[in-house]
TORDO-552343 format. One record per residue (C-alpha): residue number from 0; residue in one letter; y negated, x, z negated. Coordinates in steps of 0.02 Angstrom, whole numbers, always signed. Layout:
REM TORDO-552343
pt pos NUM code A v Y u X w Z
...
//
This chain:
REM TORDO-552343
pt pos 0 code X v -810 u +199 w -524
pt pos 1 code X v -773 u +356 w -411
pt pos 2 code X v -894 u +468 w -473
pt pos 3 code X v -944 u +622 w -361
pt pos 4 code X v -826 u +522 w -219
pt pos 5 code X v -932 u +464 w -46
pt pos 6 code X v -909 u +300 w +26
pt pos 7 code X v -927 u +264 w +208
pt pos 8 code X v -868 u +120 w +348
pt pos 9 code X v -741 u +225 w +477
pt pos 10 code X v -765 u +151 w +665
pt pos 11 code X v -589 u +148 w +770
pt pos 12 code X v -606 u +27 w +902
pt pos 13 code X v -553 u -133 w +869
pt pos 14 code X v -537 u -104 w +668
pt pos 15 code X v -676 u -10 w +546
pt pos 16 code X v -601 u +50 w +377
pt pos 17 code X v -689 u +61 w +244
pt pos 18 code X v -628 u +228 w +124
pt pos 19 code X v -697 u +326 w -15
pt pos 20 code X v -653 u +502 w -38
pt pos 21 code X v -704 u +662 w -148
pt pos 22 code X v -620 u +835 w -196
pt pos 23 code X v -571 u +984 w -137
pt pos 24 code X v -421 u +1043 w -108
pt pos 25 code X v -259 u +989 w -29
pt pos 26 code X v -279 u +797 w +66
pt pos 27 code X v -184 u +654 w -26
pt pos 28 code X v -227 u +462 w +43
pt pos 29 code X v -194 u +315 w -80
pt pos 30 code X v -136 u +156 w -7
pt pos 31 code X v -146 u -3 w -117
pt pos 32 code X v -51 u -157 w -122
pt pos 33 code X v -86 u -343 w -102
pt pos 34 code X v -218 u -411 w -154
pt pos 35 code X v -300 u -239 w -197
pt pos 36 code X v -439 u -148 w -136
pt pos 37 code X v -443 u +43 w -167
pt pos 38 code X v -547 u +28 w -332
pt pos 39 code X v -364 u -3 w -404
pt pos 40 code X v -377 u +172 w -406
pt pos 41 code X v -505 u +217 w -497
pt pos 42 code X v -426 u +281 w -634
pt pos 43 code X v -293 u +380 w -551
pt pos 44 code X v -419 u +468 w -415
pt pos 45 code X v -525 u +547 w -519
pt pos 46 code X v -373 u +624 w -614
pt pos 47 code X v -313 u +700 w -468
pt pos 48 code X v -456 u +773 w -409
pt pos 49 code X v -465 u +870 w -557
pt pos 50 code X v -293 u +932 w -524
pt pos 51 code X v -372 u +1016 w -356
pt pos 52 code X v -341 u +872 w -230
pt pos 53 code X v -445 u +804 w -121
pt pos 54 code X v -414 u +605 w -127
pt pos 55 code X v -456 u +487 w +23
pt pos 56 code X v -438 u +306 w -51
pt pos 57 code X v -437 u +203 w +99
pt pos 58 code X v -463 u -17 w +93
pt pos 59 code X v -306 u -49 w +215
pt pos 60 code X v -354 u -155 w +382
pt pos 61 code X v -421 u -331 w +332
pt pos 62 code X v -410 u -294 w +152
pt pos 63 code X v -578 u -272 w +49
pt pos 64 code X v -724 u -195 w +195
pt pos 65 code X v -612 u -162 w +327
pt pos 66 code X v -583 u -255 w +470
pt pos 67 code X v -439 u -268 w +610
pt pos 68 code X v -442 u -369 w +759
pt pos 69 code X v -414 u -536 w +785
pt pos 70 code X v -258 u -620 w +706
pt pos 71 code X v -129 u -655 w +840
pt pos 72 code X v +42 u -753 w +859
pt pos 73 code X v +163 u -599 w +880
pt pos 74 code X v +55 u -509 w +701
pt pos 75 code X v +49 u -357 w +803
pt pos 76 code X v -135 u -302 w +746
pt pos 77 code X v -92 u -323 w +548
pt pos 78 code X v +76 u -242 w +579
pt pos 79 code X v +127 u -77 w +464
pt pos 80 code X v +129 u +27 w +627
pt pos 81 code X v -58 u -15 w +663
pt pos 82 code X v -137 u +19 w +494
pt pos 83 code X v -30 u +173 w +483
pt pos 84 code X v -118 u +211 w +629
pt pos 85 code X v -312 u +186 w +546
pt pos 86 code X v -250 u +291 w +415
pt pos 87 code X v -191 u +441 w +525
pt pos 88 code X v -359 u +427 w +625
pt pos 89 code X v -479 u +410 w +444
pt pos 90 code X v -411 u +575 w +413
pt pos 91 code X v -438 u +660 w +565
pt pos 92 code X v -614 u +575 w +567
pt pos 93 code X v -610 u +652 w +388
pt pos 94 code X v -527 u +817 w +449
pt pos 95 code X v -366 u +803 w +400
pt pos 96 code X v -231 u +826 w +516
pt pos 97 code X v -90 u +847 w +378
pt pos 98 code X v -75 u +759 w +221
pt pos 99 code X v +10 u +676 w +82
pt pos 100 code X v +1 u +500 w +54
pt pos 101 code X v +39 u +383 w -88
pt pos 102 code X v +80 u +205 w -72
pt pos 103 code X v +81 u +60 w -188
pt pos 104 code X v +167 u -118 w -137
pt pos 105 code X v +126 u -175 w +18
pt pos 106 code X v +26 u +8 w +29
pt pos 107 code X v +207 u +70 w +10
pt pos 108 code X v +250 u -14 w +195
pt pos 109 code X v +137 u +70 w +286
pt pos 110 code X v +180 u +260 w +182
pt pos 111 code X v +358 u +243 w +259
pt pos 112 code X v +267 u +187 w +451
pt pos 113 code X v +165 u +350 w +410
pt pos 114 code X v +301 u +459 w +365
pt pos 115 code X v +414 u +401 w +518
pt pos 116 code X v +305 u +372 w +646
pt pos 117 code X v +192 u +516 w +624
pt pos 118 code X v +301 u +643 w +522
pt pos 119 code X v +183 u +790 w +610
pt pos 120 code X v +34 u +725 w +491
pt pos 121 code X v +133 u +675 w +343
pt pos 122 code X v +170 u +811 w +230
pt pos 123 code X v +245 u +742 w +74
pt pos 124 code X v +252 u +532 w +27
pt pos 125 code X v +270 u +436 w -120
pt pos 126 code X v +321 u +270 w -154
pt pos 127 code X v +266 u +143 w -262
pt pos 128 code X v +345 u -12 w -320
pt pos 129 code X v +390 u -52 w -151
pt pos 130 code X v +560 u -46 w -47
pt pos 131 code X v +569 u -70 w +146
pt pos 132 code X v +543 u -241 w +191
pt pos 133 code X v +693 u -233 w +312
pt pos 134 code X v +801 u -202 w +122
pt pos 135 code X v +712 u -328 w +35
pt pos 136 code X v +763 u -456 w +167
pt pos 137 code X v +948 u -397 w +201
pt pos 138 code X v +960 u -445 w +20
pt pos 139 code X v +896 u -621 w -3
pt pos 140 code X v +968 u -719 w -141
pt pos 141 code X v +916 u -877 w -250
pt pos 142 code X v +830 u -773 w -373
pt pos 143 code X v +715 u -661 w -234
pt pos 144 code X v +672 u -829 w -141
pt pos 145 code X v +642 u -899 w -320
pt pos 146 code X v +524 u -764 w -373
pt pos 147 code X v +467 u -688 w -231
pt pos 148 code X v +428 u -849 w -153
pt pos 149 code X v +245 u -824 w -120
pt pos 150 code X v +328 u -698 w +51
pt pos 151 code X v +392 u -829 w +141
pt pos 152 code X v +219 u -966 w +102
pt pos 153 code X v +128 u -829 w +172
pt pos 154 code X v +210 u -838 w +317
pt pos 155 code X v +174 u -1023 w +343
pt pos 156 code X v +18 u -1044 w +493
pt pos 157 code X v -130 u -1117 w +410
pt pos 158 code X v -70 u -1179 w +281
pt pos 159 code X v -95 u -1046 w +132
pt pos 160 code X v -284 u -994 w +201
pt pos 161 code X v -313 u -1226 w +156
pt pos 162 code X v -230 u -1193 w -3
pt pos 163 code X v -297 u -1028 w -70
pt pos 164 code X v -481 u -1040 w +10
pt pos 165 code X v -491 u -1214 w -68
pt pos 166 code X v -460 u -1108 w -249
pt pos 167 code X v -478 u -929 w -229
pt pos 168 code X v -509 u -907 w -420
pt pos 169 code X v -354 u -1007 w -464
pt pos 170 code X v -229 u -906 w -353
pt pos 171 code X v -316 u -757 w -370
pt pos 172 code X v -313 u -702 w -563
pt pos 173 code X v -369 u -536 w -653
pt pos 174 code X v -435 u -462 w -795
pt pos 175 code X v -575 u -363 w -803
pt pos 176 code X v -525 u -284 w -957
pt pos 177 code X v -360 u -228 w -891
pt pos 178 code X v -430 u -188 w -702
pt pos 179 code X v -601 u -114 w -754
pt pos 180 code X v -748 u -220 w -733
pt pos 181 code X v -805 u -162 w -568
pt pos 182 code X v -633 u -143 w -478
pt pos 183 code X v -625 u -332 w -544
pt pos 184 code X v -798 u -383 w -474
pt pos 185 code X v -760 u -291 w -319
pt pos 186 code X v -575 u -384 w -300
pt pos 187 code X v -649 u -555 w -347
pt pos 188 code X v -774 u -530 w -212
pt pos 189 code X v -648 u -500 w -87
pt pos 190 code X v -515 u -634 w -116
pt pos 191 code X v -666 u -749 w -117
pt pos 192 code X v -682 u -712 w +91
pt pos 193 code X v -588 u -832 w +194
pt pos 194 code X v -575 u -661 w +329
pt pos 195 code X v -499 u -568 w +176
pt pos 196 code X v -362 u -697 w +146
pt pos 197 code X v -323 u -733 w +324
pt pos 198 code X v -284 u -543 w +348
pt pos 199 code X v -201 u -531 w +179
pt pos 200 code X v -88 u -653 w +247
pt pos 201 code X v -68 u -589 w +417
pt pos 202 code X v -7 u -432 w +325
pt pos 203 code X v +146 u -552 w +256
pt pos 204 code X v +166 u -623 w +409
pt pos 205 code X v +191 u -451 w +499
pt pos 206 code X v +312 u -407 w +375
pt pos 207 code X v +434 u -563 w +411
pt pos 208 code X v +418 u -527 w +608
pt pos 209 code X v +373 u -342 w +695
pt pos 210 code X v +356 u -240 w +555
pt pos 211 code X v +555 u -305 w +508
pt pos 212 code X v +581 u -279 w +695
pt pos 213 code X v +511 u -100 w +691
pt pos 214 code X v +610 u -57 w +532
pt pos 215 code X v +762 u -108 w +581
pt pos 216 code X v +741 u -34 w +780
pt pos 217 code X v +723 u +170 w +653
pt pos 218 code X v +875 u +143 w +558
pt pos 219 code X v +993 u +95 w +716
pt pos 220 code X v +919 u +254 w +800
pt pos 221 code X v +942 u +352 w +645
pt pos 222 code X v +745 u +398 w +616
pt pos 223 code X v +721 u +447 w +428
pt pos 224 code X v +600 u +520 w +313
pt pos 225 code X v +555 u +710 w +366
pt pos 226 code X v +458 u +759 w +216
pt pos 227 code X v +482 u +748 w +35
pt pos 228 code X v +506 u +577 w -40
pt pos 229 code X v +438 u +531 w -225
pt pos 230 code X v +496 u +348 w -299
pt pos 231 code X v +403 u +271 w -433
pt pos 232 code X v +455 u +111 w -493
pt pos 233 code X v +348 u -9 w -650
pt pos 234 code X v +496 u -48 w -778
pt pos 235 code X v +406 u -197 w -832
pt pos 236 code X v +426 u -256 w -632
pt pos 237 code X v +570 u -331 w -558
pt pos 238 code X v +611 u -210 w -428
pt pos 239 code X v +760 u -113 w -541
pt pos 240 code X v +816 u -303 w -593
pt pos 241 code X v +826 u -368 w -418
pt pos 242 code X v +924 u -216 w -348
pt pos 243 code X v +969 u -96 w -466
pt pos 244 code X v +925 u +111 w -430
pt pos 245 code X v +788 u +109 w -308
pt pos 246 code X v +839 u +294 w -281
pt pos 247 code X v +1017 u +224 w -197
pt pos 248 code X v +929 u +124 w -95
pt pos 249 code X v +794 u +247 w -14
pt pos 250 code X v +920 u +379 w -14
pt pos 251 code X v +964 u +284 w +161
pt pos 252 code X v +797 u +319 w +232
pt pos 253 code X v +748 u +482 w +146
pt pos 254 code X v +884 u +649 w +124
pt pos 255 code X v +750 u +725 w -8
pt pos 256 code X v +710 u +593 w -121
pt pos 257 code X v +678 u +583 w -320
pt pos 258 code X v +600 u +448 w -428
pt pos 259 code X v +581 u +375 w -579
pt pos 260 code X v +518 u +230 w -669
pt pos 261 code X v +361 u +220 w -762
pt pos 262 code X v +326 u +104 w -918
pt pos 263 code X v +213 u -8 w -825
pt pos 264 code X v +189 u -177 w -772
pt pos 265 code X v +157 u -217 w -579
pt pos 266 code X v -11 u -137 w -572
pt pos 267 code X v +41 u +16 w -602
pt pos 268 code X v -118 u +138 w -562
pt pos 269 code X v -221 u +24 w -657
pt pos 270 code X v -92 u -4 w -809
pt pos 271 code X v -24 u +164 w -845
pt pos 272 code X v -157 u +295 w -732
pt pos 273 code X v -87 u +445 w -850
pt pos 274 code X v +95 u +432 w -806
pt pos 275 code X v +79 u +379 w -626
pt pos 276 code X v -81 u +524 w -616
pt pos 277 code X v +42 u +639 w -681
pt pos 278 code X v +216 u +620 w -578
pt pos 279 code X v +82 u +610 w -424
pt pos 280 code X v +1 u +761 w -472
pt pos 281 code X v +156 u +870 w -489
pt pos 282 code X v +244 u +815 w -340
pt pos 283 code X v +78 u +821 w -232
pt pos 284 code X v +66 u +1020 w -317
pt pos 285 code X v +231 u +1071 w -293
//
């Protein structure tokens, strides 16, 4: 996987970060979703290095090799604001001070705290599969509770690390064939590390409490998206069944947005890296 890209373990105080990056040309980071690591995008990186990007694939805090702090009650440390945060200082340690990102499910969280919190640095963002989780919760209904259910376990203390760290394999299922064998050797690995889960989960549990909190404290001052907005959506996902036009929905948060959906199942950069390479590519490029 990654061919030509360097790997290396990014220091930041109380969190190290773990990103692989290769290419010349304009900066583009790729954030993936739960339960991830970057090598989701191993198909889609290489692709857009050869359309003249440079691509910084980061592992988002706790997920895969990098490492936050200690869990704590309030979430703070696993909140969207503070990995937005690793990913702004990656790139400068990378030397980037302005850049697109991309971000995929929960990857698409912290690609809005990125584009509102440091619009400066964040010249153009795309997102993936993913709404704000202040608009996922506003809508709640039988059939998100039904099928998103997994959210609100997550949130539960102690309770999902006993249950999924007693079967990792069981709750935990890919296919190599689909995922690639090493991007499913190196995803196995990780959801097989108790610290993995518990910061997976701490992730979920961030998302109930501060980073609603945070969300919900941009739209009452009337912060939005600065830079242009690309949504993707998987049309073999729920997202378009749950709530109809994604587009109406971000057109709240972003006054330059445009989107469509891809013919993909959930995993999109791993399912349909052509299509997903391509709308990236072109809206990175314009």
């Amino acid at each position: 996987m990654f061919e030509g890209f360097a790997c290396e373990l990014v220091q930041l105080g109380e969190s190290s970060t773990f990103v692989r990056h290769g290419g010349e040309g304009p900066p583009v980071v790729l954030l993936h979703g739960h339960p991830r690591t970057s090598a989701t995008w191993h198909r889609v990186a290489p692709r857009l290095v050869e359309r003249g990007l440079t691509v910084v694939c980061p592992d988002l805090r706790g997920y895969g090799r990098s490492r936050g702090p200690a869990p704590t009650d309030d979430h703070v440390g696993h909140s969207k604001r503070a990995v937005a945060q690793d990913v702004v200082e990656v790139m400068r340690f990378l030397g980037h001070d302005r850049f697109a990102v991309a971000g995929h499910d929960r990857g698409g969280a912290v690609a809005l705290r990125l584009a509102l919190d440091h619009p400066e640095a964040v010249s153009r963002v795309a997102l993936l599969d993913c709404l704000p989780l202040s608009e996922h919760l506003s809508r709640i209904t039988a059939k998100f509770a039904t099928e998103w259910w997994h959210w609100f376990f997550f949130a539960q203390p102690d309770i999902p690390e006993r249950v999924i760290n007693a079967d990792p394999d069981s709750w935990y299922q890919g296919d190599p064939r689909s995922m690639g064998q090493e991007n499913h050797d190196e995803w196995r690995k990780a959801t097989r590390d108790p610290d993995v889960v518990r910061a997976m989960l701490e992730d979920y549990r961030a998302g109930l409490t501060v980073d609603r909190r945070h969300e919900e404290a941009d739209r009452a001052a009337g912060v939005r998206i600065a830079c242009p907005t690309l949504v993707l959506w998987s049309l073999r996902d729920d997202l378009e069944d749950l709530y109809g036009d994604p587009l109406k929905i971000w057109a709240d948060w972003a006054p330059d947005v445009r989107g469509h959906g891809i013919d993909s199942g959930h995993h999109v950069a791993e399912e349909a890296p052509d299509a997903l390479a391509t709308a990236l590519g072109d809206f990175f490029l314009t």
